[in-house]
N, C-alpha and C positions, 0 to 999 in steps of 0.2 A: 454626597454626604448622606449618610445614615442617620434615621429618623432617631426621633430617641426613645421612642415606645420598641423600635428594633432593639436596641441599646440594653431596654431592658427589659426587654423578655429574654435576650441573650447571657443578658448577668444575671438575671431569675433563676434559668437554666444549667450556669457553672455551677451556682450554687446548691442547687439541689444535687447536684451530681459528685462534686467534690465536699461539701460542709464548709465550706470556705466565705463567709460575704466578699462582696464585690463592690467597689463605686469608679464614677467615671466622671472625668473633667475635660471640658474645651483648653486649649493651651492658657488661657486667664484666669483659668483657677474654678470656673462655675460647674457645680453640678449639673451633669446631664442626666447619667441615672444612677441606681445603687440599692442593694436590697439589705442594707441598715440606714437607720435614722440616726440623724445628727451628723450626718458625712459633711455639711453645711462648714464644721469646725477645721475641717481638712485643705478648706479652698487657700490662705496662703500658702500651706505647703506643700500643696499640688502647684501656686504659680510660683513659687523659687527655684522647686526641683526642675520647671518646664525653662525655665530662666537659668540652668546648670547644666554644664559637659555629659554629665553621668546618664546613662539608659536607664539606670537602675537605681532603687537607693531603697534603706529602709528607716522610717523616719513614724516616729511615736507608735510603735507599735505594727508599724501596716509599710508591707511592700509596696513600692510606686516602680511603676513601669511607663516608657514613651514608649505609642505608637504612634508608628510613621505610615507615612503613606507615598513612597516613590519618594524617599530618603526627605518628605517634608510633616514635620511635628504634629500630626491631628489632633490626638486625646493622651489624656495623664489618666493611667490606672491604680487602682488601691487594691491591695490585695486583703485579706488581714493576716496575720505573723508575722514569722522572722523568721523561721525553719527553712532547712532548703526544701521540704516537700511544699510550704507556702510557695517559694521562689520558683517551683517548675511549674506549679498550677497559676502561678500566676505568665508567666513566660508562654505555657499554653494559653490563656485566654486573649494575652497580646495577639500569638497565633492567628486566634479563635476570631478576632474582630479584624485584623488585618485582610483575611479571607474575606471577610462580610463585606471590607471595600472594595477588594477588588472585585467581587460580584457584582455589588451594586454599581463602580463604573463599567465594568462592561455591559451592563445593563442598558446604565442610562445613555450610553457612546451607541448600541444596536437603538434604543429607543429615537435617539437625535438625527440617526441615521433615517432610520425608517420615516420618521416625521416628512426629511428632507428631501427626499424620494417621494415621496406623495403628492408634497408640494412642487416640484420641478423644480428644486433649488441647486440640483448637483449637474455637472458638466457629466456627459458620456463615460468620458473615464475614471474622473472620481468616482464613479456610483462601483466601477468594479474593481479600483483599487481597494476601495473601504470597504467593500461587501468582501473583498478577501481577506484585510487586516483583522474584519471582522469575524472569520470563520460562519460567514451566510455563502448558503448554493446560490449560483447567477442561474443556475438552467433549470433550476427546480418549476412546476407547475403551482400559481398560487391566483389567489381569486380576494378582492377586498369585500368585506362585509361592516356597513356602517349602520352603528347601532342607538335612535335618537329616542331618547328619553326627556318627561318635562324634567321640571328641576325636584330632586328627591333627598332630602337634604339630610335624612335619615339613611339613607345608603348611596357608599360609594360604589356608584356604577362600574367604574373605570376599576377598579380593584376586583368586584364581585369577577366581571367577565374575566379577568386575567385570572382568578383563580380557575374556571373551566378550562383554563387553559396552559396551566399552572407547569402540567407533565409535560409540553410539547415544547420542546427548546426551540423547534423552528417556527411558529408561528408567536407573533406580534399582534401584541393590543398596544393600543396608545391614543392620544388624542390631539390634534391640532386646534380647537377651540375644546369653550365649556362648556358645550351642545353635545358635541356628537361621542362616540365612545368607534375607531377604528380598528379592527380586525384585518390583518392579512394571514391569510391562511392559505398555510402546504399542503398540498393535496398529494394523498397517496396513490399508490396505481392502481387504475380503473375506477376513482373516484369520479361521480359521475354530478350534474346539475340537481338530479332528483336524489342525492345524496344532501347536495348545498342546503337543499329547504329542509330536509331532515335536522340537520347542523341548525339551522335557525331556527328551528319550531324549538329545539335542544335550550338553545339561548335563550327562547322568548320564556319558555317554562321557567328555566332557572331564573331571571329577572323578578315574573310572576312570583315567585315560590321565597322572593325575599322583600315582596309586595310592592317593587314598579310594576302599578298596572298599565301603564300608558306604555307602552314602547313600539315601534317603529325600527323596521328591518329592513335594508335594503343589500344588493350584492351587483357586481358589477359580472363580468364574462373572466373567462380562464383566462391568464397570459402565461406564456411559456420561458420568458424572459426575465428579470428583475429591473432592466430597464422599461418592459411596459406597463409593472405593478401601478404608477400613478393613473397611465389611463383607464383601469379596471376600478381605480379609487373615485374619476371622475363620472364615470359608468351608474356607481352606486350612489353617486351625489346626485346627478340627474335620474336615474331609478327611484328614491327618495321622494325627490320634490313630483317628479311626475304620480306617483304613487297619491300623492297628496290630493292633484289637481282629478286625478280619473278614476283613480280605486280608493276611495277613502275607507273601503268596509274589508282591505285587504292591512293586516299587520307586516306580512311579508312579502317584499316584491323585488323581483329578479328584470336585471334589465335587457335581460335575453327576450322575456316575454311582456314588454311596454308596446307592443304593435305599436299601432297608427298614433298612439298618447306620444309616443316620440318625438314623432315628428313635426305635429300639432308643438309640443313644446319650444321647438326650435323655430317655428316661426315669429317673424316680427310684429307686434303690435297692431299698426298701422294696415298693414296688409290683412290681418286677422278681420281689424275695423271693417274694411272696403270690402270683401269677401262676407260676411253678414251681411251688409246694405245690400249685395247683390243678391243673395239668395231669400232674404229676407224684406226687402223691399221697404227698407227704414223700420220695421215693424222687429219687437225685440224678444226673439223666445222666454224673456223670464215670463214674459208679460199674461203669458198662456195660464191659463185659469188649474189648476191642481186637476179634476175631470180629465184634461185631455193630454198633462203631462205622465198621468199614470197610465192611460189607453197609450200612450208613445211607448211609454217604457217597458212598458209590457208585452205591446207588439215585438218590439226587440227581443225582448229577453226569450221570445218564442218563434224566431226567427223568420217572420212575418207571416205566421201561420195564424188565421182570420179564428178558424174551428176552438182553436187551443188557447187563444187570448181571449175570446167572447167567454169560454167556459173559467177561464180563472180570475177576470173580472165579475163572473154570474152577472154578465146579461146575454141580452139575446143576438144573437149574430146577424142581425139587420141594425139592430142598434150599434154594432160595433164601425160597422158598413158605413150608417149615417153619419159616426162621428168623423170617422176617414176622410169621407166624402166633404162634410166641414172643413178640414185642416187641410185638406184638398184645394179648397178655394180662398182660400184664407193666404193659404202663402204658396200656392201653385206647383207643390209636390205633392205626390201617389204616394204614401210608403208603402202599395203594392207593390209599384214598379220598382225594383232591384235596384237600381239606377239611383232612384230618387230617395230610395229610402237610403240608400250610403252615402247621399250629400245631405240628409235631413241630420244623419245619424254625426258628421261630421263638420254639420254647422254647430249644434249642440254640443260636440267636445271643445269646438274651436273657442262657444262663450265660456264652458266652463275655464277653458284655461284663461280668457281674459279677466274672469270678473277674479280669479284666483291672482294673478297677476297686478290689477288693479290695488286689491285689496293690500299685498301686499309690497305695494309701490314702484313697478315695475321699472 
């Protein structure tokens, strides 16, 4: 069904183009829209005419016209006259709106489709009977990008992105909850991953630029198929949450590049648990005092180079030594030694994913 701000910005439009007013009615006679006042007066003889044989009729002044929709009665049109040049402008705008539904369902048929495909809800061969009823390529190259905004009640998300996307008949926005805003996008040839983040950096400005600050990007890997679009959609769901749990200072994340956060994710709780105890010896990384969580993070971030993290914390490189030597004996890792410093490095993602998981009741 057509909205009725469609409705009338459509009869807005005849109007201005023909000089003609326009109003429109549900088969019961009610105003939907109309660009004269007091069309209110017209509702019985819009429902008798919708209640009568006739397509056409001209009744106090004003043409009425039925549109149908696949030979079933949708809306009662007014035209105003009684001229046949009234009669063809009005015959055109029946036309004119009849077109607009069949857009809108084949719209909303690719929209229910694609929904359905996302979620696993289609058997093998329906997905490529309806992708052909539908006139969608099955062999086309396409990639999901899911796009999580808080709640902005002042802009329609789901509308904004569809307008960036407005020219591309083949690609698909839509949304399975009231969270997220879904993107599947056809890629052209030689479209490349470091195109994808381009494409996202594209979206997060435009969001930006109609003031959701907060948004959240994630994309799943290429599928070549349109049967494997859902696992590219589930890609970007867990891209998404991992994003959350290990990159909180990244907007865009690709789940091509979640390294070791992957797999950390898919682990089980309980096991997560027992794996702490052992490397940690019941003692519990948050517990570390700010001092020597930033001498960790740092060492990291400088790839255990003693010279380069002493000088960007500004102290001295025996004090960097002694704190080492500390957290050495404390829970009985080197993070000189290589080894030790990639189990220290991935006990520490393993709590962040539990205490994120905890949080939000795993």
């Amino acid at each position: 069904m057509i909205s009725n701000q469609i409705l009338q910005t459509t009869l807005e439009g005849l109007k201005n183009i023909t000089r003609i007013d326009f109003c429109i009615t549900d088969t019961d006679g009610k105003v939907l829209a109309g660009t004269f006042s007091g069309a209110e007066e017209y509702e019985p003889s819009a429902l008798a005419f919708a209640d009568s044989p006739a397509d056409s009729q001209v009744v106090n002044g004003r043409q009425f016209f039925k549109v149908f929709d696949d030979n079933q009665l949708e809306y009662i049109l007014l035209a105003q006259g009684t001229s046949d040049g009234a009669y063809m402008v009005g015959k055109l705008a029946v036309f004119q709106i009849q077109s607009l539904m069949t857009a809108y369902k084949e719209r909303f048929d690719r929209d229910n489709f694609i929904k359905n495909l996302l979620l696993d809800n289609l058997l093998l061969v329906d997905i490529y009977n309806r992708a052909k009823k539908l006139h969608i390529d099955t062999d086309a190259r396409r990639v999901v990008f899911l796009i999580e905004t808080t709640d902005n009640k002042e802009v329609n998300v789901l509308e904004s992105v569809r307008s960036l996307f407005s020219g591309k008949n083949q690609d698909f926005v839509t949304a399975v909850d009231g969270k997220n805003v879904i993107l599947v996008r056809e890629l052209r040839e030689g479209e490349s991953y470091e195109d994808l983040d381009h494409l996202a950096e594209e979206i997060l400005d435009g969001l930006h630029g109609l003031g959701v600050t907060d948004v959240n990007i994630a994309y799943g890997t290429v599928v070549n198929e349109i049967k494997e679009v859902s696992r590219s959609y589930k890609e970007a769901k867990m891209a998404l949450d991992v994003g959350k749990i290990f990159y909180g200072d990244q907007n865009i994340v690709a789940y091509s590049r979640l390294g070791i956060g992957r797999l950390i994710y898919q682990l089980p709780i309980p096991l997560c648990k027992m794996f702490i105890r052992e490397i940690f010896d019941g003692k519990n990384p948050d517990d570390f005092d700010e001092e020597t969580l930033q001498t960790i993070n740092k060492f990291f971030e400088n790839n255990l180079n003693v010279s380069e993290t002493s000088r960007q914390l500004y102290i001295h490189r025996n004090t960097l030594v002694y704190r080492l030597d500390k957290l050495q004996k404390t829970t009985g890792l080197d993070l000189r030694v290589f080894e030790d410093a990639i189990t220290f490095k991935i006990a520490l993602m393993v709590v962040k994913y539990m205490n994120y998981m905890e949080k939000n009741e795993y």
